[in-house]
N, C-alpha and C positions, 0 to 999 in steps of 0.2 A: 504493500500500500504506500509505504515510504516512497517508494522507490517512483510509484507511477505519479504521486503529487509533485515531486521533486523534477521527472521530466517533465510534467507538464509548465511547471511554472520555469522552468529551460527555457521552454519551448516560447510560451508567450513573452518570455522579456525579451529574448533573442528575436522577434517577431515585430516587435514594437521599435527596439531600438533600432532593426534594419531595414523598417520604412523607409522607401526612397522613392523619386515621381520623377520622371523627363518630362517636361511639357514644353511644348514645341506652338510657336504661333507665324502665322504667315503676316509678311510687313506693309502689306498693300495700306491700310488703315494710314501710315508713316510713310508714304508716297516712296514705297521700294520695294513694287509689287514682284513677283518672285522671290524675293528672300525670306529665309525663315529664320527665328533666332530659337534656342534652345537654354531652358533653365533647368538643373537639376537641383532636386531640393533634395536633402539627405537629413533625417532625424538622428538627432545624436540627444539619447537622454531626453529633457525634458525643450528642448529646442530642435528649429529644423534650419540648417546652412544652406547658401542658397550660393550654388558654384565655386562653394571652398571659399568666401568669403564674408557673405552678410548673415547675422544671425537673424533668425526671426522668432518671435516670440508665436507658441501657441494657442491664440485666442478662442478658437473651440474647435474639439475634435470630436468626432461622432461616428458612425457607420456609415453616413452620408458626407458630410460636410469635412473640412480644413480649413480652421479659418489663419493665416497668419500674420503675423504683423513686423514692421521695423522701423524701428522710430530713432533721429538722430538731434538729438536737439540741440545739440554742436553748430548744424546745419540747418534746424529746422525743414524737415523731411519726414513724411508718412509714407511709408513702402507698404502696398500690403496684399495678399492673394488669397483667392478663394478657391480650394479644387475642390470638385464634385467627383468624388472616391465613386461614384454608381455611374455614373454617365462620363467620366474621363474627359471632363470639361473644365478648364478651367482661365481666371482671368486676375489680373494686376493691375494696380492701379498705384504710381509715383508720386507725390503732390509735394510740392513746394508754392511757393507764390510764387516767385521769378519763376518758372518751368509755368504756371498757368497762365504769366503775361507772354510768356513769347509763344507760347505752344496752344493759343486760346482755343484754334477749332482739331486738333488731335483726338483722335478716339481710343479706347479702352483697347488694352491687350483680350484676345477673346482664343483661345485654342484648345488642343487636347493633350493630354498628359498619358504616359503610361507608368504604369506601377512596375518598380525596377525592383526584384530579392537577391 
């Protein structure tokens, strides 16, 4: 009995901590229609890294939802993505003031993600 609670619970931390997503968006939206740019998000613990660099805080996690966050107040900067874990959708949003006055009519990142183990 030991032995089967023990790998279970192996089994789920190892599962949790090795969450990871590619999500991949087309750039047409940023007038560079054929290019695609790609972000891997990697959970480490109670955080998820986004390309070996920015961390993001986990605002809610669920069987559906991902919500993240990154906040730099150094810079005054809200970074934040939502993936949809069911439908392998997902989208970002940057927000600065300077980035909303030059970038006034830009649209939302909007693409699809896939679950990397």
């Amino acid at each position: 009995m030991k032995f089967l609670i023990s790998f279970f619970i192996l089994f789920y931390c190892s599962y949790v901590f090795a969450e990871s997503y590619e999500c991949t968006h087309e750039l047409s939206r940023f007038d560079r229609p054929g290019e695609y740019e790609t972000n891997i998000y990697l959970r480490n613990g109670n955080i998820f890294v986004m390309n070996d660099f920015l961390e993001f805080i986990i605002a809610k996690d669920s069987e559906e939802i991902l919500m993240l966050v990154y906040l730099n107040t150094d810079i005054n900067v809200f970074f934040n993505t939502i993936i949809n874990k069911k439908t392998k959708e997902y989208t970002e949003t940057y927000t600065s003031i300077e980035d909303a006055k030059e970038y006034e009519n830009t649209g939302l990142v909007y693409g699809t993600c896939e679950i990397l183990k």
